[in-house]
N, C-alpha and C positions, 0 to 999 in steps of 0.2 A: 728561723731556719730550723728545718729537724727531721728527724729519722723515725719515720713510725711503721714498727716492723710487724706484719702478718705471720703469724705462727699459726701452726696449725698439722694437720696430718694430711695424707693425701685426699684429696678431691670435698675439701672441710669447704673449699667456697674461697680461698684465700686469692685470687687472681681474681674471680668475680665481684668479690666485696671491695677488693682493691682498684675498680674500675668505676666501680660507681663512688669511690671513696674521693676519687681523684676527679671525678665533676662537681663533689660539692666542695674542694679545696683547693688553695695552692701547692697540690701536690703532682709527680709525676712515679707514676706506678713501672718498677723494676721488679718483675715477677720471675722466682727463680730460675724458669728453664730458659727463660732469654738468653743469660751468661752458661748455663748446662749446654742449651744444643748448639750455641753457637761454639763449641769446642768440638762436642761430641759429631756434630757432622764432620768433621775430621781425623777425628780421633777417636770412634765409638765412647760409650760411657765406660770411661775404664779412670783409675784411679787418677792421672793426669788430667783427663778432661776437668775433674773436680778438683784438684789443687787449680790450676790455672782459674776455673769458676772462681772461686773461694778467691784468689789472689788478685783480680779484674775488679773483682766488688769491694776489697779493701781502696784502692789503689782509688775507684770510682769516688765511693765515700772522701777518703782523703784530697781529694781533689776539689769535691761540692763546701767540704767547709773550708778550705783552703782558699776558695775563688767565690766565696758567697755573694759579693757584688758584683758581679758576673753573671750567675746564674739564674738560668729559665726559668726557676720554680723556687718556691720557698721549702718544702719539704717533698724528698722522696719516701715512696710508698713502696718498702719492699716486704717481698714475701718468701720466706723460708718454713721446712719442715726440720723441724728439732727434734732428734732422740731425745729425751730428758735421761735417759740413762749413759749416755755417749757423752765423755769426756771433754772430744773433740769438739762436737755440737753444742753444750755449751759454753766454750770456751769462745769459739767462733763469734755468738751472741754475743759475749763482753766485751771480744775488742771491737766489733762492728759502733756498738754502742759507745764504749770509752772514746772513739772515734770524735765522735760528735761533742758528748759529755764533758772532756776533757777542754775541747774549744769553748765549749759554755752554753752548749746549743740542747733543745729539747731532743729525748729519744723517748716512745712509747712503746712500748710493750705489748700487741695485741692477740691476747691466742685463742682462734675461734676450735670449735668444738662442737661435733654432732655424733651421732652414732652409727654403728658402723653399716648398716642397712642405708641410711640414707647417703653415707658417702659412695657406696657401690652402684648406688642409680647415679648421683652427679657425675661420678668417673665416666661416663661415655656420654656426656651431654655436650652438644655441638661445640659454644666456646671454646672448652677444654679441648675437645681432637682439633679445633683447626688452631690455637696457639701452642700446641703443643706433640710434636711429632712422635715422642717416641710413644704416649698414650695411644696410638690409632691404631696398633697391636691391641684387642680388646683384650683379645685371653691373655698376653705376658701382663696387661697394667693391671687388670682383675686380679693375677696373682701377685704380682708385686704391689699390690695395696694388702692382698690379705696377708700377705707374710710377712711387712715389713711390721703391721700390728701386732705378729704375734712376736718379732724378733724385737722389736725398740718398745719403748714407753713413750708413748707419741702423747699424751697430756700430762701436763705439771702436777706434779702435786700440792695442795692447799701453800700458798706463799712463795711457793721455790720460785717464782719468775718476779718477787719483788725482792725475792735473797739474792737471786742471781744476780742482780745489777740493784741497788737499792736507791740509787739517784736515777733510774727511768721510773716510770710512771705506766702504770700495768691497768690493764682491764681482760677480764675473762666474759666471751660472750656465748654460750649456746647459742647458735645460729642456725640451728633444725629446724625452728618452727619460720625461720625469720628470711624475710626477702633479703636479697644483696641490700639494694636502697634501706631498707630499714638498719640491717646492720651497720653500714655507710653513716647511717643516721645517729644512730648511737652514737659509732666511737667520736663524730663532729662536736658532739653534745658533751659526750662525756667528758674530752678534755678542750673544749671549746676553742677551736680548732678555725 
């Protein structure tokens, strides 16, 4: 059983790589705005909508290693965007992770990464606007992708994601040049999954 987490910035591929991750695995893919909008169509995106997010996904976790003879899948597939410079963000990572960790179960590490030209074409590519509603605003996602690059540190720096948690298990993948299915491919490979 285990928690293999998609990192990455906005529109890096992290839902699409997590879809095709999740046919060639026992995994089930928990992509972040699932537990986002299903607050926020209630509650707009306001700082509530994301405590409750953040608090549904612990509570998830604790439940999957808790009931692991039970459940549907052997690992989920989740996807989050981390400031690396935000406190809260990676503190979030540690205990998502220790979640698992601590029961004795595998947690990976995945943070993909492309540039910032190609993530401004993905940002309005079909998958993305139809699982995801608050994208379908082009002009607010357009700028809240450019701005949140210039306001957080949206990739790691050299080691910090095997410092941040030193018992997961990390892989960094440029996925610019690379299909969903071959990234998929990778991480299956890389920790032979």
């Amino acid at each position: 059983m285990s928690l293999i987490v998609l990192i990455g910035a906005q529109a890096v591929g992290k839902m699409t790589v997590g879809k095709e991750l999740e046919k060639q695995i026992d995994g089930k893919l928990l992509y972040n705005h699932q537990t986002i909008d299903l607050y926020a169509n209630f509650l707009g995106y306001t700082q509530e909508t994301f405590r409750l997010s953040d608090l549904t996904r612990r509570e998830l976790f604790k439940s999957f290693v808790l009931n692991k003879n039970n459940n549907v899948t052997e690992a989920i597939i989740f996807t989050i965007m981390i400031g690396f410079s935000e406190a809260y963000d990676r503190q979030f990572l540690k205990e998502i992770a220790a979640i698992f960790l601590d029961a004795g179960e595998e947690v990976y590490f995945v943070e993909l990464v492309t540039d910032l030209e190609t993530r401004i074409q993905r940002n309005v590519g079909d998958d993305r606007l139809a699982a995801k509603p608050s994208k379908r605003d082009i002009a607010f996602s357009h700028h809240e992708l450019i701005t949140s690059n210039e306001k957080w540190r949206l990739v790691s720096l050299p080691n910090e994601l095997a410092t941040l948690e030193p018992r997961a298990k990390t892989l960094i993948i440029d996925n610019t040049q690379l299909s969903p299915v071959e990234t998929a491919t990778k991480i299956k490979e890389t920790f032979d999954l």
